[in-house]
N, C-alpha and C positions, 0 to 999 in steps of 0.2 A: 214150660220154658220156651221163651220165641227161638224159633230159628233164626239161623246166620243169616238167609237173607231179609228177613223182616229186620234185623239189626242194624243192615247196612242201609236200609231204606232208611230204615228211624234217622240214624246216625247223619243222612246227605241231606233228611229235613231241616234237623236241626240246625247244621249249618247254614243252608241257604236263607232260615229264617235270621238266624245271628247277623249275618251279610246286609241282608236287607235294614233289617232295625238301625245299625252300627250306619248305613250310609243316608237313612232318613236323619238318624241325631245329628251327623257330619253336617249335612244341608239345612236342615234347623240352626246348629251354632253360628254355620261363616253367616247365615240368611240377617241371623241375630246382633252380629259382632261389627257389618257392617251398616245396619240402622237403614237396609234398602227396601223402598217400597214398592207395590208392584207398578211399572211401567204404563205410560196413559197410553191411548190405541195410537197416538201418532207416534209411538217409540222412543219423545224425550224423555231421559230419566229423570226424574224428581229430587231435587235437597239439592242441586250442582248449583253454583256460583252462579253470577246474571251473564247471561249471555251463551250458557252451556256449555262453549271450547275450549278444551286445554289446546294451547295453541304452546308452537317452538317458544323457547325462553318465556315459559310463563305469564305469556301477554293473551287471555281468549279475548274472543271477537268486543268489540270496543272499547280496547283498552292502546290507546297508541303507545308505541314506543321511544321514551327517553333518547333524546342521541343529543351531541355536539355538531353544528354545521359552523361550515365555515364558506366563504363567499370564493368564485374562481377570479386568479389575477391574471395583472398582463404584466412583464418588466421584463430589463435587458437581463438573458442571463447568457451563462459563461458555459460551453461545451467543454468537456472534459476528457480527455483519453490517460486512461491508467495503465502506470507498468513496474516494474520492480525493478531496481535500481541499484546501483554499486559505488559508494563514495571512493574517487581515485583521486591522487596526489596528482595538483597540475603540473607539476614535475617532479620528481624523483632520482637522486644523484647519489650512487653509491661512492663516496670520496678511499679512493686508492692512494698506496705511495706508486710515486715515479721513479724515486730511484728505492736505490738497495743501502743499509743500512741502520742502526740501532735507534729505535724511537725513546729519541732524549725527553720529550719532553710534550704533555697531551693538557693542551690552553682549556679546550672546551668544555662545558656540563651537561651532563646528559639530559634532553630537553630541551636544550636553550634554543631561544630566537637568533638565529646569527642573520646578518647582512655576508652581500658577496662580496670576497676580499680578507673578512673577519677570520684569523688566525686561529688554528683549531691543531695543530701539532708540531712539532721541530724533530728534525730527524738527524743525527749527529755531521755535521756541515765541514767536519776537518779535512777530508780528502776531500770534495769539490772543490773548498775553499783553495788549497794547494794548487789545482788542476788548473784553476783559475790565475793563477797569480803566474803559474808557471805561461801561460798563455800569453798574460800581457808584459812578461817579460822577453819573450819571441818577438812580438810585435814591437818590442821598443828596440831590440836589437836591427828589428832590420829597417825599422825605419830609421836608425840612424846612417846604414851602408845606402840607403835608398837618398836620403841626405849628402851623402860623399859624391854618391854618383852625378847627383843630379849639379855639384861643384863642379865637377870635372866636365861633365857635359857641354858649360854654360863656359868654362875655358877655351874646350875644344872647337864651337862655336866661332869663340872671336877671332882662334888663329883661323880655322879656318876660309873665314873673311876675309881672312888676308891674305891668303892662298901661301899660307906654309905649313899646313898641316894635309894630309895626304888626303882622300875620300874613306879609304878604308875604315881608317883609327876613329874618324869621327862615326861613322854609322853603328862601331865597336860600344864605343862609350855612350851611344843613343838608345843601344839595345838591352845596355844594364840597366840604366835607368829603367826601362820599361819592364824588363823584367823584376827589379825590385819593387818595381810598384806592386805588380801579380803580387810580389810574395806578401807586403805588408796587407794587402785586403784579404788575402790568406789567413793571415794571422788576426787579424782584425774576427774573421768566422770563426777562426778557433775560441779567440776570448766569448765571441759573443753564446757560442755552446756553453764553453764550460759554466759561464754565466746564468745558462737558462736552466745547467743541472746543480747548481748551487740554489737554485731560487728553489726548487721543487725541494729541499731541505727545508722549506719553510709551505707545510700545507696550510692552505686556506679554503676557506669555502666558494664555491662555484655557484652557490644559485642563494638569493634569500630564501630562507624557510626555517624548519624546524628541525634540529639534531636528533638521533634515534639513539637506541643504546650500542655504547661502547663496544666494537668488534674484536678492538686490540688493548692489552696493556700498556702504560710505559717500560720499556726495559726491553721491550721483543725487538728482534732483528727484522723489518719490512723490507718487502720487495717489492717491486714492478706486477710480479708475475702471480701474485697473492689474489684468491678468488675473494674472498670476506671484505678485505680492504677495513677502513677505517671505524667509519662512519657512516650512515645514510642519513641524507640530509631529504625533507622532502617537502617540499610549495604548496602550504596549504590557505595562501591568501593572495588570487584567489585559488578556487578549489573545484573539479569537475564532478559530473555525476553519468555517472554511464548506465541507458538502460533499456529497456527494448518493447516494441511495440509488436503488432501482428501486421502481417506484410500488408492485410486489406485495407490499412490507414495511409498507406504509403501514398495513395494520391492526393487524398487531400490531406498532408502533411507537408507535402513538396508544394502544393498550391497555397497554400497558406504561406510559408517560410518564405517566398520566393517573393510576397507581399509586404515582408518585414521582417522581426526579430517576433519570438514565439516565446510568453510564459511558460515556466518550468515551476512547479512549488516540487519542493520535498519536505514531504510528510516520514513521520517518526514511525514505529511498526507496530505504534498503536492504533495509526490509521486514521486521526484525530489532529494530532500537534504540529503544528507546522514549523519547520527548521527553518530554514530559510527562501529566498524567492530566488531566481534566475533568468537565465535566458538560454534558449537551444541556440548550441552551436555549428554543431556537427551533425549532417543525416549520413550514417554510414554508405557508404558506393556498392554492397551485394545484401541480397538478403542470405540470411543463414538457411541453407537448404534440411537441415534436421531439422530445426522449430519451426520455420515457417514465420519468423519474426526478422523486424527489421533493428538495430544497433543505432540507437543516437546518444549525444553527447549535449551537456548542459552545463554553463560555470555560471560559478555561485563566487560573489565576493568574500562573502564566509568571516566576515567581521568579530562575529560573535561567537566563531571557533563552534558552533552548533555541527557543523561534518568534518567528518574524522575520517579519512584513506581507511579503505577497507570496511567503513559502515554500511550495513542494507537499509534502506530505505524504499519508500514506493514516492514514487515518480508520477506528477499529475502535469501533462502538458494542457495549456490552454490552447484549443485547437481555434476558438473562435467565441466571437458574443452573437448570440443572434438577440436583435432585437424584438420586443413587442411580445412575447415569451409565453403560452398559458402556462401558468404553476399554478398547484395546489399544493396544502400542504402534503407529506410525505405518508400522515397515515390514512389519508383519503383511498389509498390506491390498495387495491384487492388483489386476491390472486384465486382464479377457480380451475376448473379442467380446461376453459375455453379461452382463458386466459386472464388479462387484469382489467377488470371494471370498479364502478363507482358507483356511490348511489348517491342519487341527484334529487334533490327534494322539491315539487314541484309547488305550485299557485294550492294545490289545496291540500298542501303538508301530507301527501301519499309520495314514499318512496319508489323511485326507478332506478332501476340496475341497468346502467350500461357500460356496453366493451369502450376499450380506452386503448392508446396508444403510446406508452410511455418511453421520453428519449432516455433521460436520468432523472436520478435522484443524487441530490446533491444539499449539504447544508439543511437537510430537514425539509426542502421543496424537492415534488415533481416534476418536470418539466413535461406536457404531455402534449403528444403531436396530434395526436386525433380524438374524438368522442367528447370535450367540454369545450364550453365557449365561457367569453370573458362574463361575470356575471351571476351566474348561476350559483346555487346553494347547492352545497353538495356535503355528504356527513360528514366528517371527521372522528367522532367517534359514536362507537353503539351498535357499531353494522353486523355484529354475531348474534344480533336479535329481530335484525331486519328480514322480511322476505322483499319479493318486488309486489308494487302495492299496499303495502304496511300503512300507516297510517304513522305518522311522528310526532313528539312534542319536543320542542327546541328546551336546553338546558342548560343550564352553564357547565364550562368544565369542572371537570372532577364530580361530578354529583352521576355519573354513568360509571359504573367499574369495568376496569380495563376489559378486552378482548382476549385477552394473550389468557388470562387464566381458562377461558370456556372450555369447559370437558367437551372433548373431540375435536379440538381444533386442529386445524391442518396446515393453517397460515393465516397469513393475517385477515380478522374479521374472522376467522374459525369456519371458512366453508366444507360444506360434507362433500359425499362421494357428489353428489348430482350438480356442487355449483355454489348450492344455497347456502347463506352462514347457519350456523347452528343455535340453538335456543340454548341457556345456560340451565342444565338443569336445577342447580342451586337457587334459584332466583325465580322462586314459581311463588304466587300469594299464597301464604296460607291457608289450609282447607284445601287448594287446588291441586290437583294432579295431572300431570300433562298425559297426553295419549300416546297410544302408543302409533307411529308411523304419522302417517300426513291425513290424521281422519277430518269427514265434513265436521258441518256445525251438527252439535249436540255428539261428535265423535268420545267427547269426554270422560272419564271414570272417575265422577266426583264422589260414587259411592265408595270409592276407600279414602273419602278425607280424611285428617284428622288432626287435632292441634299439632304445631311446630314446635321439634322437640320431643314429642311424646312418642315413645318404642311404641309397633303394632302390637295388636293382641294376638295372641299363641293361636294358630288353629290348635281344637279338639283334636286330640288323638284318635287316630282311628284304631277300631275295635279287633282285635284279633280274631281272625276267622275261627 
C-alpha cells in the first residue's frame, strides 16, 4: 500500500496534467472556431477585408464616407433677442356703481363686445329722479323772485333819474337783484348734481372692449363703496405684451429704438407658431435688481383675437438685420469640448474640422460669425462617421442615416470625450469588425468575422480541475 505522501504527489500530477490538456483543447477549439492563420513576419493578419482597418463607423482605410454637403451662403438676416412674455389687457376697467341702490336691471352678456357709452346696467332711478326735480323746482322758484327783482330794480332806476327816489332804496333794490342772481346759479349747481347722480343710475361702459363674467346679480342692493363692482371690461384690440430681456441688451436695445419702431413677434409656447406681429413700445426706466433683467412692452393690434390678457408667450424682438450674413444650414454646426465646429469639404473630397463662431440659429440656418466663408462646401449630414481627414463621397439626402441614432452620441454628429464624432457601431460591412480604440492600419480583428446575423459560436467549456 503507497504511503500518504506518495498519494498526494500522485494526486497534484494528475491534476496539473488535467490543467494542462483542458487549456491545450481550449486553445485548439477558439484556434479552430475562429478559422485564424498563423500571422506573416510583418504582423498583417490574414483573411481581413482589403485594406486591413476596422476603422470608426465601419469605414477601413479606402473606403470614404457617405455624407450630405451643402454650399455656405450669404443673405440679409434678422438678429433675434428672446424672452418670455405676459399677454396684458391694454386697458382694464373694473365698472363699479356710483351711487347706492337696488340693481333693477343688468343689459349686458357675459363676453360681449361693448363700445364706450354701451348700457350694461340700471340701478333703481326713483330717488335721484325726485332729488332732481326737487332741484329744478328750487331753481324755478327763485328765478322767478330774481325776475320780480330785477322789475323793481328797472323802476327804481327811472325814478331815480328823476331824482325822487332816495340813493339808499335804490342801492336796496340793486343788491336783491344780485343776490337772487347768486341764488339761481345756486340752484342751477344743485340741478346740475342731482342730475349727474341720476345719470350714474344708468351704467355704461367706459372703454371699448370685452365684458368679463357677471360680479353681481340683478336684484342686489350696489353701492359706491363695493370692492367686486359690476363688471370688468377689458381692451383687448389693441393688446400689450410685456416681457423682459437681460440688462446686457440694454444698450443696444436703446440704440436701436431710439432709430425707429422695433419688431416684436409672439410666438405660442410651442416655440414654433406665430401669434401675431408688433411693435416695442415701452423700454421700462429701472432694471429689476433681483433678475438682472430689463421690463419692456410691445402692442399688438390683435385682429385675430390670437392673445388673450393673462396668456404666456415668448417674445422675439427684432433687434436688427445685418446684411450679407454667413448662414449655413442648422445641422452643419457641431458641438465638441472645444466648442462648435464644421466640417468643410475640401478640392480633394478629405474632410476638415474647424472651430466656428455661431451668432444664432434661427428658422433652420446658422448665422456664423467666424471660421466659414461664402462658398465653401461644408457637410450637412454624415459627420458621426467623419474624422478630420476622412476621405467623402457626396450623396443625396436621406440615403445617409441620421446622426441622432449613433450609440454614444453626445450631441449633434455624436462627438466622443476627445472632440471626434463617433463611428456607428451598427453600420460596420459584413465580415468586418471594428477595433478596438484608435488602432494603426492592420490594427483590425478580422479574425472574429462572421456572416450578419449569425449568433457566435460557444467557446469550449473549460475542463474542471
Amino acid at each position: 500500500m503507497p504511503s500518504p505522501k506518495k498519494t498526494s504527489r500522485l494526486l497534484i500530477s494528475l491534476l496539473l496534467g488535467g490543467a494542462l490538456t483542458a487549456a491545450a483543447l481550449y486553445g485548439f477549439s477558439v484556434w479552430k472556431a475562429r478559422g485564424a492563420t498563423p500571422s506573416s513576419a510583418s504582423g498583417a493578419p490574414s483573411g481581413g477585408p482589403p485594406g486591413g482597418r476596422g476603422g470608426r463607423g465601419g469605414f477601413g482605410a479606402g473606403f470614404p464616407v457617405p455624407v450630405v454637403v451643402g454650399e455656405v451662403k450669404q443673405k440679409d438676416v434678422s438678429i433675434y433677442l428672446d424672452g418670455i412674455g405676459t399677454v396684458q389687457a391694454f386697458n382694464s376697467v373694473t365698472v363699479r356703481a356710483r351711487v347706492e341702490g337696488q340693481l333693477e336691471k343688468v343689459v349686458f352678456k357675459e363676453g360681449q363686445d361693448v363700445k364706450a357709452g354701451d348700457l350694461l346696467a340700471v340701478i333703481d332711478p326713483r330717488t335721484y329722479k325726485a332729488a332732481y326735480d326737487q332741484a329744478v323746482a328750487k331753481k324755478a322758484q327763485d328765478e322767478a323772485q330774481l325776475a320780480n327783482a330785477k322789475t323793481q330794480l328797472a323802476r327804481n332806476t327811472e325814478l331815480m333819474t328823476k331824482k325822487v327816489m332816495d340813493q339808499q332804496t335804490f342801492e336796496t333794490s340793486q343788491a336783491l337783484v344780485n343776490q337772487l342772481t347768486a341764488t339761481v346759479q345756486a340752484d342751477q349747481a344743485a340741478v346740475d348734481a342731482a342730475q349727474t347722480q341720476l345719470s350714474y343710475t344708468q351704467i355704461v361702459a367706459p372703454i371699448d372692449g370685452r365684458t368679463g363674467v357677471r360680479l353681481v346679480d340683478q336684484g342686489n342692493v350696489v353701492r359706491a363703496s363695493d370692492q367686486n363692482g359690476i363688471v370688468v371690461i377689458t381692451q383687448i384690440h389693441p393688446i400689450s405684451v410685456v416681457f423682459t430681456l437681460p440688462q446686457q441688451n440694454l444698450r443696444a436695445i436703446n440704440t436701436q429704438f431710439a432709430n425707429g419702431p422695433l419688431q416684436v413677434l409672439a410666438i405660442d409656447s410651442d416655440n414654433t407658431t406665430q401669434l401675431a406681429e408688433g411693435t416695442l413700445t415701452v423700454v421700462d426706466n429701472q432694471i429689476d435688481q433681483a433678475t438682472g433683467t430689463i421690463k419692456l412692452k410691445a402692442t399688438f393690434p390683435n385682429d385675430n383675437n390670437a392673445l388673450w390678457p393673462g396668456q404666456f408667450v415668448n417674445a422675439r424682438l427684432r433687434l436688427q438685420v445685418r446684411p450679407n450674413a454667413v448662414v449655413v444650414p442648422a445641422s452643419v454646426v457641431q458641438r465638441g469640448p472645444q466648442g462648435a465646429f464644421a466640417y468643410v469639404v475640401k478640392a480633394d473630397k478629405s474632410a476638415e474640422q474647424r472651430p466656428i463662431k455661431v451668432a444664432q440659429i434661427e428658422g433652420g440656418e446658422a448665422l456664423i460669425e467666424e471660421g466659414l466663408r461664402p462658398g465653401e462646401t461644408v457637410v450637412v449630414d454624415g459627420q458621426y462617421k467623419l474624422q478630420p481627414g476622412s476621405k467623402t463621397e457626396v450623396v443625396s439626402p436621406g440615403a445617409v442615416p441620421s446622426s441622432a441614432g449613433a450609440p454614444g452620441a453626445t450631441g449633434p454628429g455624436g462627438a466622443d470625450a476627445a472632440g471626434q464624432p463617433r463611428g456607428e457601431r451598427g453600420n460596420r460591412p459584413p465580415g468586418e469588425r471594428g477595433g478596438r480604440g484608435n488602432r494603426g492600419e492592420g490594427g483590425g480583428r478580422p479574425d472574429g468575422a462572421r456572416p450578419e446575423g449569425a449568433k457566435p459560436e460557444a467557446s469550449p467549456a473549460k475542463p474542471g480541475n
